[in-house]
PDB file of N, CA, C and O in Angstrom:
ATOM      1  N   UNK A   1      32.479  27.709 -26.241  1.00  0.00           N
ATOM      2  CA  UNK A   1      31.935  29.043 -26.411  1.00  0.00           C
ATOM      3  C   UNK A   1      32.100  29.779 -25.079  1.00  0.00           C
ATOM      4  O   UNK A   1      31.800  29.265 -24.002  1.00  0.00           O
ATOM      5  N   UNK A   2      32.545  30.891 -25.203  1.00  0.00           N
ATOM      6  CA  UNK A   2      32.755  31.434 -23.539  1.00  0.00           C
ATOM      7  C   UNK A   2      31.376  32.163 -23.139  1.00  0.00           C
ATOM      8  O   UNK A   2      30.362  32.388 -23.799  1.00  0.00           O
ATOM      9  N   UNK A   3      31.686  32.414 -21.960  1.00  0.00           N
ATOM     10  CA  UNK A   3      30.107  32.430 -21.066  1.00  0.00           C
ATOM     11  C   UNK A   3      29.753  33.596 -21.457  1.00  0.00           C
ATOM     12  O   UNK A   3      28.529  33.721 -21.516  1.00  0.00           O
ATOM     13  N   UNK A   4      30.626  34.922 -21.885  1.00  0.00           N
ATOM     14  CA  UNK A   4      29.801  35.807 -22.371  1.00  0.00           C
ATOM     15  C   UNK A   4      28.958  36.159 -23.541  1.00  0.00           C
ATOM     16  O   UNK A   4      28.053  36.991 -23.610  1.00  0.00           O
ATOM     17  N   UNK A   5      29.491  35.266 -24.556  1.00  0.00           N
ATOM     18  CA  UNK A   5      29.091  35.290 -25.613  1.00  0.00           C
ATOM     19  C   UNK A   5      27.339  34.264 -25.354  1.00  0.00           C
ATOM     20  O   UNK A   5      26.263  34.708 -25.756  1.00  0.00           O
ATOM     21  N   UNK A   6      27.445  33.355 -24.863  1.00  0.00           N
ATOM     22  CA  UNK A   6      26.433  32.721 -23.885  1.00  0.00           C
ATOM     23  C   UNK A   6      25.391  33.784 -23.526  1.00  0.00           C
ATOM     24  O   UNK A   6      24.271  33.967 -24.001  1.00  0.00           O
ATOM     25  N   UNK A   7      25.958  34.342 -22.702  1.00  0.00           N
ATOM     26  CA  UNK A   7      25.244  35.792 -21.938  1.00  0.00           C
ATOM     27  C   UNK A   7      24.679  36.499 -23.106  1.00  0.00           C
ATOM     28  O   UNK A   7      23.449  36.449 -23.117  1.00  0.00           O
ATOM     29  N   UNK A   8      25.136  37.053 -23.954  1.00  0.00           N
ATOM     30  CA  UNK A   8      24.727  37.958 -24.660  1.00  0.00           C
ATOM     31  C   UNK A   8      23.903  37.357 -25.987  1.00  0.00           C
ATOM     32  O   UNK A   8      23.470  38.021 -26.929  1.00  0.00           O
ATOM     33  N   UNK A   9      23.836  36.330 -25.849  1.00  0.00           N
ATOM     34  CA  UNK A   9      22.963  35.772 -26.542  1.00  0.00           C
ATOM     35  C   UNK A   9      21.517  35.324 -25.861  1.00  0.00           C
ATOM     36  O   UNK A   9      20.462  35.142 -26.470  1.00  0.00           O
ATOM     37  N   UNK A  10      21.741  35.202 -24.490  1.00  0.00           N
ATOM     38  CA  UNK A  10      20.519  34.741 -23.832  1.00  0.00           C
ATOM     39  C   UNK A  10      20.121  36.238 -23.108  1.00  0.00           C
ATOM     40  O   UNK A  10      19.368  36.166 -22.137  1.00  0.00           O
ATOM     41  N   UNK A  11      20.487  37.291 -23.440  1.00  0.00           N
ATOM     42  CA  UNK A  11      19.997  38.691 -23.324  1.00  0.00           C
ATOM     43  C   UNK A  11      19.255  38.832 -23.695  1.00  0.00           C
ATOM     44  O   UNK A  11      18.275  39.267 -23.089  1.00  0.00           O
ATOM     45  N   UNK A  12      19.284  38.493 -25.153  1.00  0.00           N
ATOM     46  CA  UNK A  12      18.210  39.257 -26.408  1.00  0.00           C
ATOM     47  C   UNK A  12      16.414  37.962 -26.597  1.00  0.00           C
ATOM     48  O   UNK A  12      15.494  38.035 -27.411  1.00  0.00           O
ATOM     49  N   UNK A  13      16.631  37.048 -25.530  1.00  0.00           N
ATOM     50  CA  UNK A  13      15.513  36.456 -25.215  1.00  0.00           C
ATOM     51  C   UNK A  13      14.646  37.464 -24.753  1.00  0.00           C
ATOM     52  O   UNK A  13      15.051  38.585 -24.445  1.00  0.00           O
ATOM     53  N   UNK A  14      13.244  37.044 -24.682  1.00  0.00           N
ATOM     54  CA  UNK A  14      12.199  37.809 -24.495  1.00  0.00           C
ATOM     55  C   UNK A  14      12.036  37.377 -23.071  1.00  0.00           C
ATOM     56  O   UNK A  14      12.569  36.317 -22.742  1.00  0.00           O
ATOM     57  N   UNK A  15      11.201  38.234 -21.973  1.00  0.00           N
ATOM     58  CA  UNK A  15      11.763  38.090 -20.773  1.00  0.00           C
ATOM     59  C   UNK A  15      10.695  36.707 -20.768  1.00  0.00           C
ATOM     60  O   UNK A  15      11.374  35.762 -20.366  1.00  0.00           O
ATOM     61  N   UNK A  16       9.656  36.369 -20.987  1.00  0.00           N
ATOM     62  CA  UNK A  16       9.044  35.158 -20.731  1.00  0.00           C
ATOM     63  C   UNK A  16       9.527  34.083 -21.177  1.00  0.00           C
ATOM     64  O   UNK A  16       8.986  32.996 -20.977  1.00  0.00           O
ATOM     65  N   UNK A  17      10.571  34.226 -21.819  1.00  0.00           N
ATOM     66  CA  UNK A  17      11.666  32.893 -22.396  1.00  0.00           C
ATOM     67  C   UNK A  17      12.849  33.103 -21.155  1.00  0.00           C
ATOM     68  O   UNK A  17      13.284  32.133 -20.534  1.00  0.00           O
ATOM     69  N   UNK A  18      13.080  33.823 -21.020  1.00  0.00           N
ATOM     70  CA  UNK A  18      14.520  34.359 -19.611  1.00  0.00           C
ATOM     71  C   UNK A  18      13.540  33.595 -18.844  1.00  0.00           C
ATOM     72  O   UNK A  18      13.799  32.398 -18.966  1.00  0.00           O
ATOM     73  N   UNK A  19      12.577  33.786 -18.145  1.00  0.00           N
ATOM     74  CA  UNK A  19      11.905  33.625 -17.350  1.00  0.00           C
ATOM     75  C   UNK A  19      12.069  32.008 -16.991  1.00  0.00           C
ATOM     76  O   UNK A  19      12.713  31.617 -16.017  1.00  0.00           O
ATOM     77  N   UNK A  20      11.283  30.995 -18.068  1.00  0.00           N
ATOM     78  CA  UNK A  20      11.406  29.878 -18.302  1.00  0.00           C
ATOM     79  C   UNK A  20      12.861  29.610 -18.424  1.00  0.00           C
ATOM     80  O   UNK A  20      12.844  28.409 -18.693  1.00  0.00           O
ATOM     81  N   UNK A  21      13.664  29.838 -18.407  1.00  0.00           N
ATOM     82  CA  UNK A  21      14.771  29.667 -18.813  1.00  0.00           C
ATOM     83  C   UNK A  21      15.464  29.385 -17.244  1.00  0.00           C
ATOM     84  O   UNK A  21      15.843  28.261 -16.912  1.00  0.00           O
ATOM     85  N   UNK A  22      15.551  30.437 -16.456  1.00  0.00           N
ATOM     86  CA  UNK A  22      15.388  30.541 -15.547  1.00  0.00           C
ATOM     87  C   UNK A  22      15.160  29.764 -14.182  1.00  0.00           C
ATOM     88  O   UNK A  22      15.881  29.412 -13.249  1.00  0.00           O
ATOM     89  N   UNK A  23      13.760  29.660 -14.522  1.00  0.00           N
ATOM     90  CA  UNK A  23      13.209  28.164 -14.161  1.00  0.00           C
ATOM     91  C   UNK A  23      13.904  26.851 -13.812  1.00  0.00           C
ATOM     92  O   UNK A  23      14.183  26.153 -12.836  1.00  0.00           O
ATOM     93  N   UNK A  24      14.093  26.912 -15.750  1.00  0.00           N
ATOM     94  CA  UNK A  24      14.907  25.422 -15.457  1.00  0.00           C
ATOM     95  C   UNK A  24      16.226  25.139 -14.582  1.00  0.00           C
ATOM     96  O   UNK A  24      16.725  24.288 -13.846  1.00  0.00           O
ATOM     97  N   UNK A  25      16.471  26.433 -15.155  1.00  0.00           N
ATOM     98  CA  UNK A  25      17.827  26.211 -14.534  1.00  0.00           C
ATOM     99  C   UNK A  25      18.271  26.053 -13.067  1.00  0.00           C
ATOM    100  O   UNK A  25      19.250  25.457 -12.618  1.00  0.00           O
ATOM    101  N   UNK A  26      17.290  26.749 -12.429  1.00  0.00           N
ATOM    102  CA  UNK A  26      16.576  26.680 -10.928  1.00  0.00           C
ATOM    103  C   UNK A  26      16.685  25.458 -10.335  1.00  0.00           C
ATOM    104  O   UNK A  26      17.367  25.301  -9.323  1.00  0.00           O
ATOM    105  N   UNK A  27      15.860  24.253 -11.056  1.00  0.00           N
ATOM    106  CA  UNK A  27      15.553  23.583 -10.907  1.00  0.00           C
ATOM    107  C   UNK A  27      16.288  22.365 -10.825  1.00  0.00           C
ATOM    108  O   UNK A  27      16.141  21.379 -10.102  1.00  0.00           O
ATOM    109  N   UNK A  28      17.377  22.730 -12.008  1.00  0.00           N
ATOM    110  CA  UNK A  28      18.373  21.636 -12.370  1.00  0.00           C
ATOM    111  C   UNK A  28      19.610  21.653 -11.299  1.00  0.00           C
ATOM    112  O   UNK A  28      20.189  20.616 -10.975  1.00  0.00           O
ATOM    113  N   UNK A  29      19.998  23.113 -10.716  1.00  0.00           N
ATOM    114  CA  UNK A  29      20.978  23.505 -10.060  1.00  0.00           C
ATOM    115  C   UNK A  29      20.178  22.573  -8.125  1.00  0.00           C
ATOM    116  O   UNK A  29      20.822  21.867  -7.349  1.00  0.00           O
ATOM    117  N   UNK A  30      18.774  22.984  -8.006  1.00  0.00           N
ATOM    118  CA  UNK A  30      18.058  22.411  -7.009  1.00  0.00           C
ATOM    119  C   UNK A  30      18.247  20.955  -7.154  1.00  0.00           C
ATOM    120  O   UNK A  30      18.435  20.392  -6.075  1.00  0.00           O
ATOM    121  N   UNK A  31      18.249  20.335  -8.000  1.00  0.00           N
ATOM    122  CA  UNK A  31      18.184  18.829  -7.761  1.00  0.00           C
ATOM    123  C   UNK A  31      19.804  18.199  -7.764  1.00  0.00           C
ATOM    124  O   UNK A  31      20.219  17.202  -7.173  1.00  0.00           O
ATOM    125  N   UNK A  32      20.405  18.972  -8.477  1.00  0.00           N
ATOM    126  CA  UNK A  32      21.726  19.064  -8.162  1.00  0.00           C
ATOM    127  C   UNK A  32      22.558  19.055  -6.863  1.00  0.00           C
ATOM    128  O   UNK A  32      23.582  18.385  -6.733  1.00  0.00           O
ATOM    129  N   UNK A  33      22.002  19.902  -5.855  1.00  0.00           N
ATOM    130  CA  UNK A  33      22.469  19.868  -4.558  1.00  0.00           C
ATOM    131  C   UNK A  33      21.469  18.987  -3.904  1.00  0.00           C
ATOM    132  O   UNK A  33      22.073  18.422  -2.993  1.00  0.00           O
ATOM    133  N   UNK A  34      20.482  18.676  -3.922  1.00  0.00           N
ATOM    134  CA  UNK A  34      19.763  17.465  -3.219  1.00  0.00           C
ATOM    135  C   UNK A  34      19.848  16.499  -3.694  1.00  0.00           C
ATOM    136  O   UNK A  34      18.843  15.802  -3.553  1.00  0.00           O
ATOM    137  N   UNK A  35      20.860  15.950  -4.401  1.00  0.00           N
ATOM    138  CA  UNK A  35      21.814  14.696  -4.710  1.00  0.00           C
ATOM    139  C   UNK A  35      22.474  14.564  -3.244  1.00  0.00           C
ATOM    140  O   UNK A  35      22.828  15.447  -2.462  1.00  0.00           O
ATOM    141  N   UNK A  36      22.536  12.568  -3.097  1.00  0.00           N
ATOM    142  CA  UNK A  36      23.125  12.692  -1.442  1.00  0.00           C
ATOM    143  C   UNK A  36      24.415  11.831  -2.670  1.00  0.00           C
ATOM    144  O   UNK A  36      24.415  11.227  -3.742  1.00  0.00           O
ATOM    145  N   UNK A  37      25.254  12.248  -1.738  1.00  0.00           N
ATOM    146  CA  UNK A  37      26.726  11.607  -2.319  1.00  0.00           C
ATOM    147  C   UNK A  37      26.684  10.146  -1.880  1.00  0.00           C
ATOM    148  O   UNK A  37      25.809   9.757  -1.106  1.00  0.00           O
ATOM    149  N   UNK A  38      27.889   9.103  -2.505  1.00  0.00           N
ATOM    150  CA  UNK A  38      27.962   7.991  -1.773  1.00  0.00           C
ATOM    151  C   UNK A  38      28.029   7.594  -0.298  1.00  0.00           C
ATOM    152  O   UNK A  38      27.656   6.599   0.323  1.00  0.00           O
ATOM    153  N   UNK A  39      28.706   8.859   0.073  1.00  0.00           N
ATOM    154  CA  UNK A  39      29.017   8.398   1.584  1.00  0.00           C
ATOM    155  C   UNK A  39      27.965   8.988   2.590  1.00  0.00           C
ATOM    156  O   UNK A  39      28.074   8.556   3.738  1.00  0.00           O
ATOM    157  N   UNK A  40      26.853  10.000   2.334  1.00  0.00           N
ATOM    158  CA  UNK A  40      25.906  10.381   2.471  1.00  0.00           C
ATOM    159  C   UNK A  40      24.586   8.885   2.527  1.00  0.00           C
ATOM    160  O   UNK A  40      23.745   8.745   3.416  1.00  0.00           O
ATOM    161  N   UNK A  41      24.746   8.131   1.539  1.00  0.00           N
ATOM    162  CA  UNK A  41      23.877   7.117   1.435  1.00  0.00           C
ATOM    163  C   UNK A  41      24.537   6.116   2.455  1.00  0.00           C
ATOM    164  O   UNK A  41      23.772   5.619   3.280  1.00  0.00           O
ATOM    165  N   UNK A  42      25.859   5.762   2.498  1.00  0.00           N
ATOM    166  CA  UNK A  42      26.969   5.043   3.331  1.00  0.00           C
ATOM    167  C   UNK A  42      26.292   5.541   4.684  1.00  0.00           C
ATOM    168  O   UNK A  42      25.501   4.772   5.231  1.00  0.00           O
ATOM    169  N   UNK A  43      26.448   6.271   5.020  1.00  0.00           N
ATOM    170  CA  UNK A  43      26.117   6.867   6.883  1.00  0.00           C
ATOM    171  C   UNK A  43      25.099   6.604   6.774  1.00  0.00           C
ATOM    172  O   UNK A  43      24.959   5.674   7.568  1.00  0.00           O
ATOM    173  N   UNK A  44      23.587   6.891   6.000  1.00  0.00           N
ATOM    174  CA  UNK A  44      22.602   6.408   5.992  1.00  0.00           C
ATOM    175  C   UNK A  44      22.308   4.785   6.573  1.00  0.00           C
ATOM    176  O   UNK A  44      21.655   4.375   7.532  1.00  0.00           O
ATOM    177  N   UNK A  45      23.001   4.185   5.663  1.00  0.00           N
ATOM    178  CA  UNK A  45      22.310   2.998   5.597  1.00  0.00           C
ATOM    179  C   UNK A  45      22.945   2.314   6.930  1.00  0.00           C
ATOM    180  O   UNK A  45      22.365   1.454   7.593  1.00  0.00           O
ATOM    181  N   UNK A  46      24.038   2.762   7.167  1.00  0.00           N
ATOM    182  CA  UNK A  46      24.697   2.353   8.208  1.00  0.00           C
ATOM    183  C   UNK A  46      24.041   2.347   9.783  1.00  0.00           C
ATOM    184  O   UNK A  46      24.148   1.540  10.706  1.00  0.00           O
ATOM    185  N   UNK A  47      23.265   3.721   9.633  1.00  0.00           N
ATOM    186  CA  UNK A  47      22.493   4.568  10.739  1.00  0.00           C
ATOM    187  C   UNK A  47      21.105   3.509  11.200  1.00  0.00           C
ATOM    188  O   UNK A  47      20.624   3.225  12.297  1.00  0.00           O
ATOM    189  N   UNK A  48      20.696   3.034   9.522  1.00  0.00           N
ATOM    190  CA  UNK A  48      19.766   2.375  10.066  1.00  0.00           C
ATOM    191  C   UNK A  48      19.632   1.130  10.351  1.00  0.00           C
ATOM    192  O   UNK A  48      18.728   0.529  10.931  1.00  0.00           O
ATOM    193  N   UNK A  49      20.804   0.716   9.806  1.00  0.00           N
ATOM    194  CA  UNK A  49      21.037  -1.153  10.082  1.00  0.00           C
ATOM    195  C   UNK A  49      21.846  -0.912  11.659  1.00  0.00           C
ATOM    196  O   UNK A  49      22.100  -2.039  12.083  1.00  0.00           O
ATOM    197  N   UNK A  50      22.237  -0.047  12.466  1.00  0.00           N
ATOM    198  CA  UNK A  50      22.236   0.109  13.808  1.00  0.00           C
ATOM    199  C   UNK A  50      21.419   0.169  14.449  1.00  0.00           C
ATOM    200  O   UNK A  50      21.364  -0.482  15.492  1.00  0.00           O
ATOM    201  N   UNK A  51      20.296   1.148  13.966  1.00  0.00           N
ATOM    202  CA  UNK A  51      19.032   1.235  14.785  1.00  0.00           C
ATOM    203  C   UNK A  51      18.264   0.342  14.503  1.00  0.00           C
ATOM    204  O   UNK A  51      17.405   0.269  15.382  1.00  0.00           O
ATOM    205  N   UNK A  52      18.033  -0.835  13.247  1.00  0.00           N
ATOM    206  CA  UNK A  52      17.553  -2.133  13.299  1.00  0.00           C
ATOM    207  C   UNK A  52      17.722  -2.935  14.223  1.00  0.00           C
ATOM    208  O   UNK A  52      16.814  -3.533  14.800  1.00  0.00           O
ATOM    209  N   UNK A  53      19.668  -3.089  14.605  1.00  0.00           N
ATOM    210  CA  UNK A  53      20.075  -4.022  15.046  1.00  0.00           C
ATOM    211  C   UNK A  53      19.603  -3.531  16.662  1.00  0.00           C
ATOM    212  O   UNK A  53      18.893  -4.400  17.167  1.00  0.00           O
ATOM    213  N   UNK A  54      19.777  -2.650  17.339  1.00  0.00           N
ATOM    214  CA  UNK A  54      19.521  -1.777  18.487  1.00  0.00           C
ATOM    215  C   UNK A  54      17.721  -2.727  18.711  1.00  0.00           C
ATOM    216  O   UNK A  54      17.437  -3.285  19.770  1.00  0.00           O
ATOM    217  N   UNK A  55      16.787  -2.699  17.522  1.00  0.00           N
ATOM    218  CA  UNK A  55      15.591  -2.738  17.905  1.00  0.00           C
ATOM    219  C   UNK A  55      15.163  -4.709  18.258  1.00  0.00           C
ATOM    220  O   UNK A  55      14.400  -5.275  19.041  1.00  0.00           O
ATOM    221  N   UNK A  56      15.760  -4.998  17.607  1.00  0.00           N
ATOM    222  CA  UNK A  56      16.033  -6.156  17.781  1.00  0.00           C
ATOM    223  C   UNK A  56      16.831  -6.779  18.628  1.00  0.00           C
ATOM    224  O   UNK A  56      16.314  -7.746  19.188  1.00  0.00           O
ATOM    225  N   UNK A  57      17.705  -6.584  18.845  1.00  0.00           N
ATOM    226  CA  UNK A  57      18.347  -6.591  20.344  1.00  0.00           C
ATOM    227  C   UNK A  57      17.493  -6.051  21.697  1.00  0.00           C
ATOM    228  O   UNK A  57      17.822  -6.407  22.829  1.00  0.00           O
ATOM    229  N   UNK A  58      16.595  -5.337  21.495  1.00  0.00           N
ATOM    230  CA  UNK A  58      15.737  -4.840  22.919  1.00  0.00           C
ATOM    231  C   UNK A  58      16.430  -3.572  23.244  1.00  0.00           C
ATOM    232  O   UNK A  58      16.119  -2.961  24.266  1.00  0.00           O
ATOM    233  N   UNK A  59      17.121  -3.243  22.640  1.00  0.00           N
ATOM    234  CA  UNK A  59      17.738  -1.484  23.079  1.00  0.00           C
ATOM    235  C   UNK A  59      17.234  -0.603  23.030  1.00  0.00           C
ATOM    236  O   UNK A  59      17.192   0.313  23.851  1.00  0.00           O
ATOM    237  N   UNK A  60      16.358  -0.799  21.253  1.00  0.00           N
ATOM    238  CA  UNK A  60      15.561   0.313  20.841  1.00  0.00           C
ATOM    239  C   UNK A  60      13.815  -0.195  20.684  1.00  0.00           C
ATOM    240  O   UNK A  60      13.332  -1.258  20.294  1.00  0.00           O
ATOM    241  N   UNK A  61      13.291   0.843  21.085  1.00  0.00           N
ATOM    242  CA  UNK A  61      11.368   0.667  21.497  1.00  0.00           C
ATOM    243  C   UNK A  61      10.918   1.672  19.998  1.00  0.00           C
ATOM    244  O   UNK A  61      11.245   2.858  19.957  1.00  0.00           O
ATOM    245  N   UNK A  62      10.330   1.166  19.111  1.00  0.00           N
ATOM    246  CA  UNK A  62       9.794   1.866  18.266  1.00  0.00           C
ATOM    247  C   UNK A  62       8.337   2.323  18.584  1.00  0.00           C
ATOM    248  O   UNK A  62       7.368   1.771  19.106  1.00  0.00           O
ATOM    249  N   UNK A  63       8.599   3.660  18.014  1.00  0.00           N
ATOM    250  CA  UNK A  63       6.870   4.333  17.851  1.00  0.00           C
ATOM    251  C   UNK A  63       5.914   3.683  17.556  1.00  0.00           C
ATOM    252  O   UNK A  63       6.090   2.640  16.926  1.00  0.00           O
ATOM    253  N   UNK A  64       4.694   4.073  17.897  1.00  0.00           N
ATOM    254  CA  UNK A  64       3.431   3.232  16.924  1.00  0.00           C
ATOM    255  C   UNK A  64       2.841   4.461  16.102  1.00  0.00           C
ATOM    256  O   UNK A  64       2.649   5.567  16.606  1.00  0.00           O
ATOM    257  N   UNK A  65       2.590   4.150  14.837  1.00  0.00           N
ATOM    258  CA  UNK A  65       2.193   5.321  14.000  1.00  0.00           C
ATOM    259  C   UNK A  65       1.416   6.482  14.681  1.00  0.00           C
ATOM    260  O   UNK A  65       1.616   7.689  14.810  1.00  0.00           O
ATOM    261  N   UNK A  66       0.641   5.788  14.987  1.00  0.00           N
ATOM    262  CA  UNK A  66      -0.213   7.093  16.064  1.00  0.00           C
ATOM    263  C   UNK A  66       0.509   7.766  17.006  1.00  0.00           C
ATOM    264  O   UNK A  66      -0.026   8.845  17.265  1.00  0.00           O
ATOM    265  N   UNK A  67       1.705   7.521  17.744  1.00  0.00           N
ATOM    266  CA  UNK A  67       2.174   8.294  18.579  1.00  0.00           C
ATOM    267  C   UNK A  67       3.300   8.828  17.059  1.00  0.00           C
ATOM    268  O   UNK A  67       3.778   9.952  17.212  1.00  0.00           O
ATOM    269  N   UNK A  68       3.497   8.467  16.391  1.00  0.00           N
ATOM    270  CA  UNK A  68       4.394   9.324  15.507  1.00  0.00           C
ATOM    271  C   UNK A  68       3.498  10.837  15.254  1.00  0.00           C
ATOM    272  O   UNK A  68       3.835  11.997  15.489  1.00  0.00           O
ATOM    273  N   UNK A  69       1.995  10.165  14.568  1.00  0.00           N
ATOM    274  CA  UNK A  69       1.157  11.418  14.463  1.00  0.00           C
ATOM    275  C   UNK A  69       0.936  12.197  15.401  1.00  0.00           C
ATOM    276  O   UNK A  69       0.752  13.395  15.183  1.00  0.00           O
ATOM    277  N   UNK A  70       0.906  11.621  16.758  1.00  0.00           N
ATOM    278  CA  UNK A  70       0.755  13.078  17.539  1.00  0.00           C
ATOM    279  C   UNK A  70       1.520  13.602  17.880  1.00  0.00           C
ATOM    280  O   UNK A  70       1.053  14.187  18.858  1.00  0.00           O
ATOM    281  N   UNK A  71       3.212  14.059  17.713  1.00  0.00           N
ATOM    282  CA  UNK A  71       4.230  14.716  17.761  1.00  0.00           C
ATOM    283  C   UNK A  71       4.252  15.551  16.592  1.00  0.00           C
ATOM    284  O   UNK A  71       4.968  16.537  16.773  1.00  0.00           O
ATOM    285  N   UNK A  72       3.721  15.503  15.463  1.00  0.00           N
ATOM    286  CA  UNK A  72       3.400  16.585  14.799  1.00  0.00           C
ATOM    287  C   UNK A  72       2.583  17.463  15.381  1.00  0.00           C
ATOM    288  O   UNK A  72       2.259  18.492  14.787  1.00  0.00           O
TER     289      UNK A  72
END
C-alpha cells in the first residue's frame, strides 16, 4: 500500500487517536535507535574485560560506592 494512501487514511483519525498513534510510534522509532548493534556490545564487553584485567593486575584502583556517590 503506498504511504499516501496510508496518510490519508490516518488523516481522517480523530486527533486523540493521531495523538496515541503518535505516541507509539515515538516510542517504537525511540527504542529503535537505543538498540546497541553487535559491535557496540563487542567494544563494550571488550572495554570491560580490560578494565577487569587492568584491576586485577594492580593497574586499575576501583571506587568505593560512597566515593562514586559523592561525585554526583
Amino acid at each position: 500500500m503506498p504511504l499516501e494512501n496510508i496518510y490519508n487514511m490516518l488523516s481522517s483519525l480523530s486527533v486523540g487517536n493521531k495523538k496515541w498513534l503518535a505516541d507509539h510510534l515515538y516510542a517504537d522509532i525511540k527504542q529503535s535507535q537505543d538498540a546497541r548493534t553487535k559491535e557496540q556490545l563487542a567494544l563494550d564487553m571488550e572495554t570491560s574485560l580490560l578494565e577487569a584485567k587492568a584491576f586485577k593486575d594492580g593497574e586499575k584502583v576501583l571506587k568505593s560506592v560512597d566515593a562514586l556517590i559523592d561525585e554526583l
